[in-house]
C-alpha positions, -999 to 999 in steps of 0.1 A, spaced: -283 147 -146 -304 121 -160 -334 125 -130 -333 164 -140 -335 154 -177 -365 130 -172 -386 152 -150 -382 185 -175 -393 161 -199 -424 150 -177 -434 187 -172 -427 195 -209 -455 163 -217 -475 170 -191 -482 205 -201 -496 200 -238 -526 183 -217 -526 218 -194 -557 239 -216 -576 203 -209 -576 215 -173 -603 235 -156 -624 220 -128 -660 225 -114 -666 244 -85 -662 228 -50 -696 211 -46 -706 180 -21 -728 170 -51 -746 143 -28 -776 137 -48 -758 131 -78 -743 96 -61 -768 92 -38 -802 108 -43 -820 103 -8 -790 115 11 -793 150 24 -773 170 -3 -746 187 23 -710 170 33 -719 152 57 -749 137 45 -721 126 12 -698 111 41 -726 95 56 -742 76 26 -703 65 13 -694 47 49 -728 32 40 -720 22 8 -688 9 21 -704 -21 34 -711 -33 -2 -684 -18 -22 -697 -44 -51 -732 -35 -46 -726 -2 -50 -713 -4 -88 -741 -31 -97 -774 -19 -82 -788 -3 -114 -790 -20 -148 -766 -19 -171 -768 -5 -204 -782 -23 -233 -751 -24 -260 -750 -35 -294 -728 -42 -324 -724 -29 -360 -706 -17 -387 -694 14 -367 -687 -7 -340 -703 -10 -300 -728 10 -294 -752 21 -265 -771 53 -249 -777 62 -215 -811 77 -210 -818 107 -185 -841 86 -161 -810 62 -159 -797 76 -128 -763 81 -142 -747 114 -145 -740 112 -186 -764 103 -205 -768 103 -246 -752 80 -269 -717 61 -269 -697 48 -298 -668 27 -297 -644 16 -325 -639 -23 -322 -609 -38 -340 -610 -75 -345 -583 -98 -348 -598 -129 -375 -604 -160 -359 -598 -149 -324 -619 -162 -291 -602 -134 -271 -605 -99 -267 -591 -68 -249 -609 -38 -232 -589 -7 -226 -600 17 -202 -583 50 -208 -569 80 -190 -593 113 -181 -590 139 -212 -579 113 -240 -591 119 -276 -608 102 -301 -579 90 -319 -557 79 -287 -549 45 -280 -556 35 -316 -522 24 -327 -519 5 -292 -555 -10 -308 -539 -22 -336 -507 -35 -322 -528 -59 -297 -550 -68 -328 -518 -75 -347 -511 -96 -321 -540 -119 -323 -566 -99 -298 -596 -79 -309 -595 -50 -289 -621 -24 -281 -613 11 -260 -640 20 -238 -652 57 -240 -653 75 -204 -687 96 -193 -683 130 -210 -657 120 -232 -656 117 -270 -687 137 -278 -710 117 -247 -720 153 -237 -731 184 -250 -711 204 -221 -681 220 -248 -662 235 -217 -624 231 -214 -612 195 -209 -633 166 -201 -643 186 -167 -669 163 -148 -649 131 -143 -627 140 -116 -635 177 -104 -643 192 -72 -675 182 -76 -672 152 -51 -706 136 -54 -706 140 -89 -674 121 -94 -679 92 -77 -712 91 -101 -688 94 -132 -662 64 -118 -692 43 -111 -706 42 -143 -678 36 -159 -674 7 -136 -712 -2 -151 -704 5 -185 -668 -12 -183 -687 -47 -172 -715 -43 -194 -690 -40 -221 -679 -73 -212 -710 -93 -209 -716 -78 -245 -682 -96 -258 -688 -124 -240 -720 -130 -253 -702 -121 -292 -683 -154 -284 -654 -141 -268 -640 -166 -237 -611 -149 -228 -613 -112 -218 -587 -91 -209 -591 -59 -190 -566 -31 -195 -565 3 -172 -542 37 -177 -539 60 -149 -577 70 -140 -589 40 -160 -566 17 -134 -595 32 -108 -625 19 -132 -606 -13 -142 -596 -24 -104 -629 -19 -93 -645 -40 -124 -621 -69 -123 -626 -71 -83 -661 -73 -83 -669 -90 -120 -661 -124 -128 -656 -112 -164 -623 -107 -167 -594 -132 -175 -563 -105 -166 -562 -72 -156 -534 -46 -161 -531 -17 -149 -506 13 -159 -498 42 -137 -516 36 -107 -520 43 -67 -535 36 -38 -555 62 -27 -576 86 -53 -584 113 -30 -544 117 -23 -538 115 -63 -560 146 -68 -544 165 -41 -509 158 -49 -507 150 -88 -493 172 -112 -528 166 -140 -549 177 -110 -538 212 -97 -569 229 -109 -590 202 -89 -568 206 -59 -572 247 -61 -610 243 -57 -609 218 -31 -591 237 -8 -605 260 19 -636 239 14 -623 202 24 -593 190 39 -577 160 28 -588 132 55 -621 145 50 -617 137 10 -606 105 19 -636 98 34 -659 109 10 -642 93 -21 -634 56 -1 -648 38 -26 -632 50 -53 -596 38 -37 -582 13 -56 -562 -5 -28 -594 -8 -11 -606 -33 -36 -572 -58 -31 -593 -85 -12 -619 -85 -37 -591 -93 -63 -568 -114 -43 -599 -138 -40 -608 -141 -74 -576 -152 -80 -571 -125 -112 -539 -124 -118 -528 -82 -120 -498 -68 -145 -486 -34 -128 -466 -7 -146 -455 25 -133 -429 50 -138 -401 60 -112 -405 98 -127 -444 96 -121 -460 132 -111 -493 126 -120 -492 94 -97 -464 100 -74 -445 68 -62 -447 60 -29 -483 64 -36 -477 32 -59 -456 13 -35 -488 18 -7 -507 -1 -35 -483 -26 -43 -479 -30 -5 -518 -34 -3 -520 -59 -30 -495 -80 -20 -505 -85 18 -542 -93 4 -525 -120 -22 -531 -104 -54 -514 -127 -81 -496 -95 -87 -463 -85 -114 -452 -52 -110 -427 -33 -136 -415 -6 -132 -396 18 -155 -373 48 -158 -396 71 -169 -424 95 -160 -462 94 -166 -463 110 -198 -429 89 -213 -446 57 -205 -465 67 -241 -431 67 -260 -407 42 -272 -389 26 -258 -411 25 -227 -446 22 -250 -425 -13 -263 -417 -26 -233 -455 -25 -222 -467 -39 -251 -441 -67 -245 -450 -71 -209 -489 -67 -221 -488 -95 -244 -469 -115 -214 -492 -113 -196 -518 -127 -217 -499 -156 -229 -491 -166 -189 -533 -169 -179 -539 -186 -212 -516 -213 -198 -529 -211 -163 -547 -243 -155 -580 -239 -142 -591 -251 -108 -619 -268 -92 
C-alpha cells in the first residue's frame, strides 16, 4: 500500500515538470564536441574512445571563462568563438554567510528555474556557508532559444550534449577557482540528479573541491535517458536511430561511475543520496554506482530514503538532506590532512 502510495505520488510530481519536456531531433551532432571529427556516428564514436584516454583532458583543454563578482552577484559570458555550445551572459545569485572562509556550489537538475534551490541557499547560509547555485548552459535566460523546456542539455542531439555536460564541468571549476581566489579555503561541491553528472566529473578531475555530494544519481547516463521517467521524449527520438550499446558508447565520458578512480585517488570524500521510489534514476542503476565507487575506494556515505525523485524535495526527506549535507561538511572540516 505504501509502495503504490509513493510511486502515484512520484508520477503525480514528476508530471508538473512534463510541458518542460520536448527533445531535439536525433542528430550525431559530432562537430559540436569535436570539430575535426567527421560529423556522422561513427566518426562521434571514434573521437569519444579517443577522448577516453584523457577523460580529464577532455573537460580542461579550453580556457575557462573569465568570472567576476558584484552587487548582482557572479557573473561571466561565453563568447561565440569560445567553442562551447552556449554562449551569452551568465548570472548567479551568491548568498554569503558573514565571516565565513567556506563556501558551497550547487549544481542543479536539467529544467530548474530561477527561483529553485533558493530556500536550500539560504538554509546552508543560515548554517554558516555562503552558497552560490551554478546556472546550467541554456538555462535561466543563457540562450535566446524560448522553445519548451531547457531542450539542448540532454536531447537526442548526442554530440551536442556531451558539449553541454562539458562545459558545465568548465564552468562548474571555473566557478571554483573564482571563490577560491575571493578567499574561500574550503569548498564544497553539491550535485542533484543531472548536476551529480557535472559535479562527479569536476570533483574527479579538480583539486578544488573539499566534499562532494551528490543526490539522485547513477552509473551510467546513456541508460538514465533510455530508461528514466524525465527522459521519455529523449528516449522516443533516439530510437530507430541508435540502440542502446551504441549510446553507451558515444556518451562514455559522461558516465559517472567511469570517473570512481579519479575520485577514489583524490581521496574526496562523497555524500550519496538517493530514493528507493526513484523513476527518473532507477535503483539498481544506483547500486551499479555505489558498487563502482566502492571497489575503486571512494571515501563514500550513501543514504538512502523512502521516497522517490521528486519527494526528495519535500519535508521530511528535504530535512534529512540538509542534516546529512551539513554532516558532511562538519566531518572533512575535522579530517586531518596528510602528507
Amino acid at each position: 500500500m505504501i509502495n503504490a502510495l509513493q510511486v502515484a505520488i512520484e508520477e503525480r510530481l514528476a508530471r508538473r515538470e512534463d510541458w518542460l519536456r520536448c527533445s531535439v531531433p536525433f542528430d550525431p551532432g559530432t562537430a559540436t564536441a569535436f570539430h575535426s571529427a567527421p560529423d556522422n556516428l561513427a566518426g562521434l564514436t571514434a573521437a569519444v574512445a579517443a577522448a577516453a584516454h584523457d577523460r580529464a583532458g577532455f573537460f580542461t583543454a579550453d580556457p575557462p571563462p573569465v568570472m567576476a563578482s558584484g552587487a548582482s552577484g557572479i557573473t561571466w559570458s561565453i563568447e561565440a568563438d569560445a567553442g562551447m555550445p552556449c554562449t551569452g551572459a551568465a548570472r548567479l545569485r551568491f548568498y554569503p554567510a558573514k565571516g565565513n572562509d567556506e563556501a558551497t556550489i550547487i549544481v542543479p537538475h536539467m529544467n530548474t528555474l530561477r527561483d529553485d534551490y533558493a530556500l536550500m541557499c539560504r538554509a546552508l547560509r543560515f548554517f554558516g556557508t555562503s552558497t552560490v547555485r551554478y546556472t546550467l548552459p541554456f538555462h535561466d535566460g543563457r540562450t535566446q532559444d524560448t522553445g519548451p523546456g531547457r531542450r539542448q542539455m540532454v536531447s537526442a542531439n548526442l554530440g551536442l550534449t556531451i558539449a553541454c555536460v562539458r562545459q558545465s564541468v568548465i564552468e562548474v571549476i571555473a566557478l571554483g577557482e573564482h571563490l577560491r581566489a575571493r578567499g574561500y579555503r574550503r569548498i564544497n561541491l553539491v550535485g542533484i540528479s543531472l548536476g551529480t553528472c557535472t559535479a562527479t566529473i569536476a570533483g574527479a578531475i579538480s583539486d578544488l573541491f573539499d566534499t562532494v555530494s551528490v543526490f539522485l544519481m547513477a552509473d551510467d547516463f546513456a541508460s538514465v535517458v533510455w530508461r528514466g521517467r524525465a527522459t521519455r521524449d529523449v528516449r522516443a527520438a533516439l530510437d530507430g536511430n541508435i540502440a542502446l550499446p551504441a549510446l553507451q558508447d558515444v556518451w562514455d565520458l559522461l558516465h559517472p561511475y567511469r570517473y570512481a578512480d579519479l575520485l577514489a585517488a583524490r581521496k574526496v570524500p562523497v555524500l550519496l543520496i538517493t530514493g528507493e521510489y526513484d523513476t527518473v534514476m532507477p535503483p539498481d542503476l544506483t547500486v551499479n554506482v555505489v558498487r563502482a565507487f566502492r571497489s575503486a575506494g571512494v571515501d563514500l556515505d550513501w543514504r538512502r530514503y523512502q521516497c522517490g525523485h521528486y519527494g526528495l524535495a519535500y519535508p521530511p526527506f528535504s530535512l534529512a538532506v540538509l542534516h546529512r549535507l551539513l554532516a558532511a561538511f562538519r566531518r572533512a572540516r575535522s579530517r586531518v590532512p596528510t602528507e
